[in-house]
N, C-alpha and C positions, 0 to 999 in steps of 0.2 A: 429122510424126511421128505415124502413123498406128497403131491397136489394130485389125485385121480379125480376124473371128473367124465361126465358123461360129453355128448356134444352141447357147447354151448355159443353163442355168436356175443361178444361186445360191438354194439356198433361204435367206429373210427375210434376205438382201442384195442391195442393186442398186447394179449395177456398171456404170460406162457409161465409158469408156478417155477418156484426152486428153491432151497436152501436157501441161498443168498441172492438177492433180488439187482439188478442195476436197472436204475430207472433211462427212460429217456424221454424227451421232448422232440418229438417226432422231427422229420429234415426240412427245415424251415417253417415251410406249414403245407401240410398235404392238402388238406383244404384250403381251398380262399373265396372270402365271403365277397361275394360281388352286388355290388349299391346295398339296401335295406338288410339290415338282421330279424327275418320274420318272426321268428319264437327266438328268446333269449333263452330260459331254460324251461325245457319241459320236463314230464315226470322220466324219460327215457332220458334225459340226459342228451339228445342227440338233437346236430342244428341242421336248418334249412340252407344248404347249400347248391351251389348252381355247378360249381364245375370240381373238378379235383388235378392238380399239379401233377401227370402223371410222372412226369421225369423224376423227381425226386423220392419215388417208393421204393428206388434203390438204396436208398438211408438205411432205413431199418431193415431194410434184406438182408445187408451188408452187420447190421449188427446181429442178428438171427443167427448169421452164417456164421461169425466168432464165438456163438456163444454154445451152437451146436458142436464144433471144432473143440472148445474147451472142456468141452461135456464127454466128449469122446476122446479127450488125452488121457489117459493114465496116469501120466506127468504131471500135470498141474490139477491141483486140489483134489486129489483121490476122496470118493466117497461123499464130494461135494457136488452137489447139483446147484449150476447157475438157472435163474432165472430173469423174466427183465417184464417190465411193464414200457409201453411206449404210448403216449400221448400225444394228440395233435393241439396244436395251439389256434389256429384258426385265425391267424396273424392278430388278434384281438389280445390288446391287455388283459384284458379283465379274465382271459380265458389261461392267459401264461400265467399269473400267480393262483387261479384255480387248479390248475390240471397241477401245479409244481405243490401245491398243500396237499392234492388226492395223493400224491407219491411217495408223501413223508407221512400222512398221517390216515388218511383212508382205508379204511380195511376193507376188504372185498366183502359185497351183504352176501349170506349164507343164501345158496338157493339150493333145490333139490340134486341129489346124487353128489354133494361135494364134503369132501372129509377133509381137510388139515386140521394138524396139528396149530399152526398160526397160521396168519395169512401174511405177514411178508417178514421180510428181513432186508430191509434196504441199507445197501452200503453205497453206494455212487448213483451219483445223475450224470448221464451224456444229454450234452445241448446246449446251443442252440446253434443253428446257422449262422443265424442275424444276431449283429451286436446288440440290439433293444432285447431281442428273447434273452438272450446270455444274462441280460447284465438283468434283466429282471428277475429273471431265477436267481442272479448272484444275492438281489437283496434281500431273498429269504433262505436259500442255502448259505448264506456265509453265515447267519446266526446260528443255525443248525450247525455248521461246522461239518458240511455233509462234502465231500468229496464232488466237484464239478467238472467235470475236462467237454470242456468246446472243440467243435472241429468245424469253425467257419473263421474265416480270415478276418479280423477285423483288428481296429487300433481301440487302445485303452483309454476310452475317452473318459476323464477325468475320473478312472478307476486303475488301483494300481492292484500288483499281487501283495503290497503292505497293509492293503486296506483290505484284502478279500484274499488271504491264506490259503482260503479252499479253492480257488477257482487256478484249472490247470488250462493250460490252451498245446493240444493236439496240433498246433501248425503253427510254423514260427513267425517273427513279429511282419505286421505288415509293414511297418515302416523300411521293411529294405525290398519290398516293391516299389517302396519310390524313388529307393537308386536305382532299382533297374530300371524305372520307366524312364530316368534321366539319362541312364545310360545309353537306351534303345536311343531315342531321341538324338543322342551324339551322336553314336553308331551311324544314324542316316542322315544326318544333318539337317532334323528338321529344326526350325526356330521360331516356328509362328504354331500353334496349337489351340484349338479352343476345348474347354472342360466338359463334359456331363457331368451332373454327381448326383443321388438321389437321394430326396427331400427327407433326410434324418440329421442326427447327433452326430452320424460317423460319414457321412457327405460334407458336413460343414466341418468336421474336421480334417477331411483330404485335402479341402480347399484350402484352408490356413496353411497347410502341411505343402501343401504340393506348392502353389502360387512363389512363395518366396526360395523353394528350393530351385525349381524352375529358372528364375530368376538369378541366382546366383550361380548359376552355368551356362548363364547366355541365351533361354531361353525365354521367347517372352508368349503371352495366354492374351490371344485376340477375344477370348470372350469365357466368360463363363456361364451355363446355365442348369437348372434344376430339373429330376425327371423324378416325376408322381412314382409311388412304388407297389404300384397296382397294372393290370391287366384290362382291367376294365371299369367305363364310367356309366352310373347312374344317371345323369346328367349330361347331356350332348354338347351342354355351352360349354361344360369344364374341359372337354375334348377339345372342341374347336379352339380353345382357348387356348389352352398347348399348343395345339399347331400353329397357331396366328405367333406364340411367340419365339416359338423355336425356328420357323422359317429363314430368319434372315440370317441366323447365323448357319442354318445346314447352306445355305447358298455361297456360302463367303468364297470364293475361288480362291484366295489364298489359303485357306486354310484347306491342307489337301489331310490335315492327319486329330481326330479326337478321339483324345483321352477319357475314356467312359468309367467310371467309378460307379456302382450298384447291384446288384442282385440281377437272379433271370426275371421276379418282376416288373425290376426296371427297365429291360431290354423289350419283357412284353408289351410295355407300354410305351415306350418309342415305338415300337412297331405298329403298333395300333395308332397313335397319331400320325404317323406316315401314311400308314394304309388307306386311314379313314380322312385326313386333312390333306395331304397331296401324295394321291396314288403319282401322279408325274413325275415327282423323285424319283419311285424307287423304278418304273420305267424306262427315266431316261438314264444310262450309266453315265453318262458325264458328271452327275452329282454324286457318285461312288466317293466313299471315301474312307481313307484308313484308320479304322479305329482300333485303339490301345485299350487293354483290360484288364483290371486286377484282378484276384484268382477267386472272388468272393462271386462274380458275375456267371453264368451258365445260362444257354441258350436252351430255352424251354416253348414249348408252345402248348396250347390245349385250348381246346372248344373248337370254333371259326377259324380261329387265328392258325389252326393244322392247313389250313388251304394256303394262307396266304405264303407263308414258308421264310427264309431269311438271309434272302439273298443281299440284301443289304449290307448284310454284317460280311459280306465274302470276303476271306482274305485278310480279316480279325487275327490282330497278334495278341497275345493275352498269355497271361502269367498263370501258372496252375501249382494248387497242391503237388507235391509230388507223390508221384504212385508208383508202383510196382502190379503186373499184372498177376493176380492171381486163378491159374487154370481151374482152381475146384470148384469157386466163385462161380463159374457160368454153368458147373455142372448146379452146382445149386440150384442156380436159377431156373435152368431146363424143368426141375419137377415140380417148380407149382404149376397147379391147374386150381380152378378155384370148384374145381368137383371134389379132389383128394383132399384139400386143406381147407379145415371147417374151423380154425383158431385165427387165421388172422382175419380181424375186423376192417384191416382197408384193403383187402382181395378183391372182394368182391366190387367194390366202387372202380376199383384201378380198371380192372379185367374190361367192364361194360363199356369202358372210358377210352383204354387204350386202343380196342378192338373193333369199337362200334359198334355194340351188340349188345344183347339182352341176354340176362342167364334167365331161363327155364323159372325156376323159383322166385324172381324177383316179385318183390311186394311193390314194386311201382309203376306206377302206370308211364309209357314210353311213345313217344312215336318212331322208334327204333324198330323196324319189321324184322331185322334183321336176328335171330338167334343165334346166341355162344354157342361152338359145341363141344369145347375143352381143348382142341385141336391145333386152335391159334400157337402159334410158336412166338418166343418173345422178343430172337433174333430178327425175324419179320418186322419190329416196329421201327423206325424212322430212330435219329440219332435225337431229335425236338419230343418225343414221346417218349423215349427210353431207350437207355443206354445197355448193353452184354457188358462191353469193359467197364472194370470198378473206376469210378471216378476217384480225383481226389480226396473229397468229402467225404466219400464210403471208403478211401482207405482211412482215412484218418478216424472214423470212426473203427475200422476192425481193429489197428494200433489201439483205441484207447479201452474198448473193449479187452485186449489182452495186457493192458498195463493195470486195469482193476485188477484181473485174474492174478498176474504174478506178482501185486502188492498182497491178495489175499492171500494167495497160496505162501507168499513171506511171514507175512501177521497169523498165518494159522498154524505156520512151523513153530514160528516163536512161542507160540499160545499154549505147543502142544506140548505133553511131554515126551523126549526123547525117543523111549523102550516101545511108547505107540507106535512109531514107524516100523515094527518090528511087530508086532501085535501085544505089545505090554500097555502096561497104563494106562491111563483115564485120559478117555474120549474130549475132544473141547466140544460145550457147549455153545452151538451157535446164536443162540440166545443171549454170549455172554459179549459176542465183539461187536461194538460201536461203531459207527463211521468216521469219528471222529479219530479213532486210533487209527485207520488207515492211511494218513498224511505222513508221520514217519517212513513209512516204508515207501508210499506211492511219489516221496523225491526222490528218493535216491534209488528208483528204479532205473534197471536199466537189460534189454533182452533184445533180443534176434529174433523179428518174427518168420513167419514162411516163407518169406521172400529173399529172406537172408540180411534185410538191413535190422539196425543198433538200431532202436527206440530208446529214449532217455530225455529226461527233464534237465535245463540248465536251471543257473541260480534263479531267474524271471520265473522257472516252473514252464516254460514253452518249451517245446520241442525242437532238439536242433533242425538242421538242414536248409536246402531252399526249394526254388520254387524251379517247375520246367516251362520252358517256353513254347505256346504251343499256336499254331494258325491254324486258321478254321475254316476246310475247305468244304463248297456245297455245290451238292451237286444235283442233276436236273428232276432229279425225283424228291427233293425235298428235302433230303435225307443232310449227312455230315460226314465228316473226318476230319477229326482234330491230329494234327500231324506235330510231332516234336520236334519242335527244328535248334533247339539252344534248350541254358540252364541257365538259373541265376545263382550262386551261389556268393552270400555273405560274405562266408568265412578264408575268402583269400586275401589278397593285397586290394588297397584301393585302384581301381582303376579296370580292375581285371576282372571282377566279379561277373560280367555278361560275358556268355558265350552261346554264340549264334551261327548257325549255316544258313546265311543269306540264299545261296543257291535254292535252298529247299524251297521259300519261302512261294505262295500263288498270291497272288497280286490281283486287286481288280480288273476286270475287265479292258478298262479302259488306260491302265497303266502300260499294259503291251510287258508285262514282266518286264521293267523298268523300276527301280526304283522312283517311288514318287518324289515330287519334291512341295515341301509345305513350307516357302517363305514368306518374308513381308516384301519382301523383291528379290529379281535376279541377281545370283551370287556376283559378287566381285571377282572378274578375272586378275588372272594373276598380273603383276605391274599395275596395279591399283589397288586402292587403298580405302576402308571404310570413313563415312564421312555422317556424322549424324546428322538426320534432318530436322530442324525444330518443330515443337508442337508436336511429334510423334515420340512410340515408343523405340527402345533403343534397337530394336530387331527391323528397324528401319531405318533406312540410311542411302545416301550417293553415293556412288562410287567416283574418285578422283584418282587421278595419274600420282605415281609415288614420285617425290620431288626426286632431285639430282643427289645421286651419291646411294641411292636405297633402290631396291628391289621387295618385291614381294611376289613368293614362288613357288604358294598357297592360293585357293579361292578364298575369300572372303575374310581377309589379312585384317586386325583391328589395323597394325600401325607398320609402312615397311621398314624393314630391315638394313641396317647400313654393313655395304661387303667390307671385307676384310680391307686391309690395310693393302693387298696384295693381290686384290682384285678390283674390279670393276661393273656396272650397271652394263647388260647389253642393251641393245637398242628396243626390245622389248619389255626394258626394264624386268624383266622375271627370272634372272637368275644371273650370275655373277662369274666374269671372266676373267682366269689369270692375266695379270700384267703382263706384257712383252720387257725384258728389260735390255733398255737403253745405254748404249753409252757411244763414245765417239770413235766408231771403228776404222779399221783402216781400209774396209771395203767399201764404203759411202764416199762420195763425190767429196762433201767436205771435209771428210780425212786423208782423203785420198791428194788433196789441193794442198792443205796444209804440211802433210808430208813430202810432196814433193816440192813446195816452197823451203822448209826448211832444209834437205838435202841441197837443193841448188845453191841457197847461202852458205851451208857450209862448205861446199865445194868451193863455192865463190871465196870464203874466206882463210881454206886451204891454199888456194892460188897465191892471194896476196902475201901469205905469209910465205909463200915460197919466191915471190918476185923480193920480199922485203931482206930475205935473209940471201937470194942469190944479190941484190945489189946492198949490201949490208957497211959497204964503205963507202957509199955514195955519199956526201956530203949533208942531201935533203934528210938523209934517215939518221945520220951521225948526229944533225942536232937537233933531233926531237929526240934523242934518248930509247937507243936500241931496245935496249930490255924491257922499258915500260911498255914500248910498241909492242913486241914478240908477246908480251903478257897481257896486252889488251884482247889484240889478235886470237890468240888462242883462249882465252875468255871469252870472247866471243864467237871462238868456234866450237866451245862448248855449250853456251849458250843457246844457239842455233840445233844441238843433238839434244839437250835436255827438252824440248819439246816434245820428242816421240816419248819420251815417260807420262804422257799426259793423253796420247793415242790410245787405242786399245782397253780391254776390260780391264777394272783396276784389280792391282793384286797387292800385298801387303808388301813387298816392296818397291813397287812403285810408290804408291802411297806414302812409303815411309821418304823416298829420295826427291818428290814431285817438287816441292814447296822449299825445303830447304836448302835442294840444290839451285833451283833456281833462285833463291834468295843469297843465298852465299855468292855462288859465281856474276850473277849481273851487279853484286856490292863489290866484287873483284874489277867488275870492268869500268864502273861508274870509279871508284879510286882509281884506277889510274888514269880515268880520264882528267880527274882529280890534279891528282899529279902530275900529268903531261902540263897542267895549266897551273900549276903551282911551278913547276919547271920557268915555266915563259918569263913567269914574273918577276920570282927571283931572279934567274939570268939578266934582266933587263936593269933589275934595281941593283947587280953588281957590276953594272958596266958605269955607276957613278964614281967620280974620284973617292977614295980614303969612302969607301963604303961598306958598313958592316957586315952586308948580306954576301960578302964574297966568301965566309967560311961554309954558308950553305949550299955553296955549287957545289954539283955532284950529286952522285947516286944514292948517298943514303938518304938524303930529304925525301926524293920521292919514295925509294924503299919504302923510311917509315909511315909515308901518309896512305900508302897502298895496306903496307902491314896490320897498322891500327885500325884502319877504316875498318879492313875484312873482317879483322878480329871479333869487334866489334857484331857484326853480323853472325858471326859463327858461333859465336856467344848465344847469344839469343835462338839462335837455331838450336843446338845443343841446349839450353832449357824448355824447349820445346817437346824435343824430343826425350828427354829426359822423364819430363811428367805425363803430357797425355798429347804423344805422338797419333798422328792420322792413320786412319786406316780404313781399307775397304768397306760401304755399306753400301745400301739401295734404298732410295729415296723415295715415298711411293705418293708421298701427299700433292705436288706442284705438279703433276701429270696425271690425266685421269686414268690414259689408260693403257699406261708404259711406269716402269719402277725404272729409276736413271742409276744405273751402276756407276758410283762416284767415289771418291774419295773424301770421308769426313776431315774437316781438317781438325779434330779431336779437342782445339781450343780456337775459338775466333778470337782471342784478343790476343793470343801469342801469333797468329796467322797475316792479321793486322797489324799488328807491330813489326814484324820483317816489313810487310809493306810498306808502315810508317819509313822506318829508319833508309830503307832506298830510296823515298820520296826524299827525306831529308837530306839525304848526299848527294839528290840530283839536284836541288834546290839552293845547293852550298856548290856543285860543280859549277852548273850556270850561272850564279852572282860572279864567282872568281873570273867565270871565263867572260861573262859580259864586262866587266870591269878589263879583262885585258887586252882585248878585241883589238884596240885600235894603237896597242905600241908596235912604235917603228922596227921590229926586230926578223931578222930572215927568215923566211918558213915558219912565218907566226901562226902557229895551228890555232891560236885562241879564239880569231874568228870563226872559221870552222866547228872547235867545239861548241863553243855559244848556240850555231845553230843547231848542232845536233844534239845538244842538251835539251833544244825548249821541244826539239821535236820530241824527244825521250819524256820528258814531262807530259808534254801534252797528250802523250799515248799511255799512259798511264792515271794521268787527269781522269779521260774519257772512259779508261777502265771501269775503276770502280762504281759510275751508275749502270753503264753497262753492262754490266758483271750481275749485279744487283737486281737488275731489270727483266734476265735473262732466268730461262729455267731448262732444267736438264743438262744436255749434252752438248746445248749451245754454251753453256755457262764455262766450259771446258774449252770449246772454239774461240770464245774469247779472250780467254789467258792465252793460250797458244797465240792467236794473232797479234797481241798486244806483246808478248814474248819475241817472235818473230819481228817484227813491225820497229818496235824501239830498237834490238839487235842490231838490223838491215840500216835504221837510222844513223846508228854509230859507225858501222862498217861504211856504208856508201859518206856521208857528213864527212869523218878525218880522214879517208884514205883513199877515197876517190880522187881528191887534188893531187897526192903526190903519187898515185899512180898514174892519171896523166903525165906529169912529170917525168917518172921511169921511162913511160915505154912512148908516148910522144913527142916530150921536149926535153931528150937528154941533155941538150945543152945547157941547159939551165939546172942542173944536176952536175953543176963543176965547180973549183974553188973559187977561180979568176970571176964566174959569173959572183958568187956570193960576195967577195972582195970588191967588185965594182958596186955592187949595190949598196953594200956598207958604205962605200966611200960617196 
């Protein structure tokens, strides 16, 4: 079912006949009407226009190209010829639901040399760019029930696919360009940004969209403003008037990075306010700055504005359709000439436009001297005039072009019957399928095109995938090169979705390939801490020193960080140094003192006990009661070694022997001292006539007061150690920047209690011995002990604030000296008199002396 037909021209439509018809709505708008509409409609149908959008007549190239490709498969729809109508909108409403009713209901007027059978067969519309064309075709294809597939990036503003079944979208949601542009944003750590967005339905919804996401990842928008979505002003105030308002925010030196939302209209039109309101920007590069772009945006120029060029934009990071290049695509392209091809209706405009020239046949008068002469090449035009490689918009249109194909070629296998395929059976009449039956099939499509990728609709009816990341380098002829340097991809884990080679990335001028930095102030170095300022936004702030005990060992820390238990703040506060750990060795001066004090006493107290047991019948030693001496003695020359368990790093036996040995043996040496002064006493009050206490002279008295006393002590030590015995830890909190290898004493009230109970027997030694001080009896030691009691007291008093006061490995030094110190107390207090005695004044070491003195 053939369209033959002689040469014919539509002007600004192209009309190409088929079996089955796909409509389109031209790529965005190839025309654009600039100030006044001179004729609304005339009998030709055709309007007064001033310039034409060269960049974009790759749209419908690109649909041409699929459709020709499909024509010439074998494969898909044998014996079916596609055809397609494409309309231009002329960015006007009233022209988007005219052109979109000619495609559904318009039959082509019969003119001379044409024979069809019907004049169309329309199953799908492609279009629009822009989300106002889209959604205004939607409000009369979706009652039609006509199959729509979009291939411009845009969000569903208060349209969903529940309310509009037919409407498919060729590129996936824009909403995860605005993770990526959050992402990018971390990525470089800008936090201060200001907005473009252009003056629509789907600007005012970036805005709401973007503003609050932004915001809840720590980014905050110094400004927002609106950009016209036109090229050019009829009116010179509404120009100036842009520029007067846009100035103070392109000035803002903080802001080094904006985020652009719009079309290549709205790019022209920044440009044009720049150009024409202060050429000085774009001269002086200090006002260069990085701008961010959604994938909806493309750098376009035509008329004037080819001179001025887009150097501004240099170094534009922005998000793209994704594409694949198609090699046959540019052979396509190579053969139009607008001599050979006399069917398309915007050849001709493009050719005169892109080239600066005049065709030969033009009906219009020009001041162009310049004649076409078919020669021009299309690779020669600039990257602002026109593009060889398929954009993403022209791939996503050849994609949707071949997902009608393989819904129909589905719907017409269904349709058919079987033995056809074979040459049996009745033919399907193509008069008989609907557009409306094409929805089944055209979800749950899903193919591989040329390029080797899966096209397919998810449940939304969008197309998966994401978007490339692309910067846009220019260069001194005016020209482009969009370079890929990342991808965004949805569909991995949160966080991971951008990927970028920063390396690749060309930077303005004046960045010096540096990444820029766009804050509300200089980051916070590390060892400080952010501080908000009042009256400002929160992307503004002081920077303060992190208090004691924290670090922070990032830039621009919200709060720092407190080290481990096991570390420390360096002096720079920005990072965290193991503790050295502490304890009381026997290499440092003060252990080194203590050690050899405590050696010297017990050697000292080695000696005595050997002067004590070589004169062991000496009278002075006979009545103080050998054995309790020899048992003092040597309790006290234990006493004096049990200090070195409190030297050195602790280990789980020391620890376990530290506290309880010394708590046992000093309640061994306090009882006897005990008992030497319970000895006095009794002896004295047996020496009265008919006196009872003469059955307790003798050894077992003191025996049992030394026995019990101990017991007593060992008790207590043994439930000590029983339940929650001590053991080696390291201390890290009372030193900032040493961990004190110590011994926990595992309970402080069992630890305290040995202390109690020795206070309490030095406190009951000293009563007895102050009470016996002053009777008249031979080698009355009571005075003696008395003093060396209060001494022992009082070094034990002084302990415990001491003790308490102290931290670390002094806290160990203290015991020790306080161990030592009351020890020495006892040692030198009872035994220094009668060793004078021995080794000075033997004589007073005989009987005759002790018998004179009694008498």
């Amino acid at each position: 079912m053939k369209c033959t037909r002689k040469e014919i021209l539509i002007p600004h439509e192209w009309y190409q006949p088929g079996d089955l018809l796909i409509g389109g709505i031209a790529s965005q708008f190839i025309y654009q009407l600039h100030g006044l509409l001179f004729e609304k409609y005339v009998s030709q149908e055709i309007f007064e226009v001033t310039d034409m959008t060269t960049k974009f007549y790759q749209h419908p190239l690109a649909l041409a190209f699929a459709v020709e490709e499909i024509n010439m498969d074998p494969k898909i729809l044998p014996n079916v010829t596609l055809g397609f109508h494409i309309y231009d909108t002329y960015n006007d409403d009233k022209m988007i639901y005219r052109t979109t009713l000619d495609l559904l209901y318009k039959f082509h007027r019969y003119v001379p040399n044409y024979e069809c059978d019907h004049q169309k067969n329309l199953m799908a519309i492609i279009g629009g760019l822009e989300s106002d064309v889209s959604f205004h075709m939607a409000d009369i294809l979706g009652l039609c029930k006509i199959p729509q597939l979009t291939y411009g990036s845009f969000p569903q503003v208060d349209r969903d696919n529940t309310n509009s079944p037919s409407f498919y979208r060729m590129v996936p949601s824009e909403a995860h360009q605005y993770t990526g542009i959050v992402r990018l944003l971390q990525h470089f750590g800008w936090t201060w940004v200001g907005i473009f967005a252009v003056t629509s339905d789907s600007g005012e919804h970036f805005i709401q969209e973007m503003e609050p996401l932004l915001f809840q990842h720590g980014i905050c928008v110094s400004f927002t403003e609106t950009i016209a979505n036109q090229g050019r002003w009829s009116d010179l105030h509404d120009l100036y008037d842009q520029a007067f308002n846009k100035y103070p925010s392109l000035m803002d030196n903080r802001t080094n990075t904006f985020i652009f939302y719009g079309e290549a209209m709205s790019i022209m039109s920044l440009n044009t306010v720049l150009y024409v309101g202060y050429p000085e920007i774009l001269e002086n590069t200090s006002f260069r700055r990085v701008w961010l772009m959604t994938a909806q945006a493309d750098f376009a120029l035509q008329g004037l504005q080819r001179a001025w060029g887009l150097e501004f934009f240099q170094g534009a990071i922005f998000f793209s359709i994704h594409s694949q290049e198609l090699t046959r695509f540019q052979t396509f392209l190579q053969k139009f000439n607008p001599f050979l091809i006399q069917r398309d209706g915007f050849l001709k405009d493009f050719w005169e436009q892109a080239f600066d020239c005049q065709l030969p046949n033009s009906q219009e008068s020009s001041q162009i001297n310049e004649t076409c002469t078919g020669e021009e090449k299309l690779e020669s035009l600039p990257g602002p005039v026109f593009e060889m490689q398929m954009t993403g918009h022209s791939y996503s249109i050849y994609n949707a072009v071949y997902a009608i194909a393989h819904a129909l070629h589905d719907m017409y296998l269904s349709r058919s019957n079987p033995k056809s395929m074979v040459g049996g059976g009745k033919k399907v009449d193509l008069r008989d399928l609907h557009p409306w039956q094409l929805h089944q099939f055209l979800r749950r499509i899903s193919f591989n095109n040329s390029a080797g990728e899966t096209v397919f609709f998810n449940a939304n009816q969008e197309v998966e995938g994401g978007f490339d990341v692309m910067n846009l380098v220019i260069f001194p002829n005016k020209s482009y090169d969009k370079m890929r340097i990342g991808k965004l991809n949805p569909e991995v884990f949160e966080g991971n979705e951008l990927i970028i080679d920063v390396d690749r990335i060309v930077w303005q001028s004046r960045f010096n390939q540096v990444v820029p930095i766009s804050r509300c102030n200089e980051y916070c170095l590390p060892g400080s801490q952010k501080q908000k300022k009042e009256a400002d936004k929160f992307c503004c702030y002081d920077c303060v020193p992190c208090p004691d005990g924290k670090i922070a060992n990032q830039k621009d820390m919200e709060d720092c960080i407190k080290c481990r238990e096991d570390q420390y703040p360096n002096k720079d506060k920005d990072q965290c140094v193991l503790k050295t750990i502490s304890f009381l060795s026997y290499k440092e001066p003060i252990g080194i003192s203590l050690a050899s004090v405590a050696l010297s006493f017990s050697l000292i107290t080695v000696l005595v006990l050997g002067f004590f047991i070589k004169h062991r019948d000496t009278p002075i030693i006979k009545a103080n009661n050998r054995d309790i001496t020899y048992t003092l003695l040597i309790s006290l020359l234990i006493c004096f070694l049990s200090s070195f368990l409190f030297l050195g790093q602790p280990t789980k036996v020391s620890c376990f022997l530290q506290q309880s040995a010394f708590g046992i043996i000093f309640s061994v040496a306090v009882s006897c001292v005990l008992a030497k002064t319970i000895t006095v006493v009794v002896a004295f009050m047996a020496t009265k006539p008919r006196s009872s206490m003469r059955k307790w002279v003798g050894k077992k008295l003191s025996n049992s007061v030394i026995l019990l006393c101990s017991l007593i002590q060992a008790g207590i030590c043994v439930l000590w150690l029983g339940t929650s015995p001590p053991y080696p830890d390291l201390e890290m909190e009372s030193l900032n920047t040493q961990m004190v290898a110590q011994c926990n004493e595992g309970s402080a009230i069992m630890f305290y209690s040995v202390l109690g109970y020795l206070g309490l027997l030095s406190l009951v030694s000293l009563t007895v011995a102050f009470l016996a001080r002053k009777l008249p009896d031979t080698f009355n030691e009571a005075k003696f002990i008395t003093f060396s009691m209060l001494m022992f007291c009082s070094v034990w008093l002084c302990f415990v604030p001491t003790y308490l006061s102290t931290k670390g490995k002094y806290m160990v030094a203290v015991e020790v000296f306080s161990i030592l110190a009351s020890s020495a107390g006892l040692l030198v207090c009872i035994f220094s008199p009668k060793c004078y005695i021995i080794l000075l004044r033997p004589e007073m070491n005989k009987r005759k002396q002790l018998l004179r003195r009694v008498n």
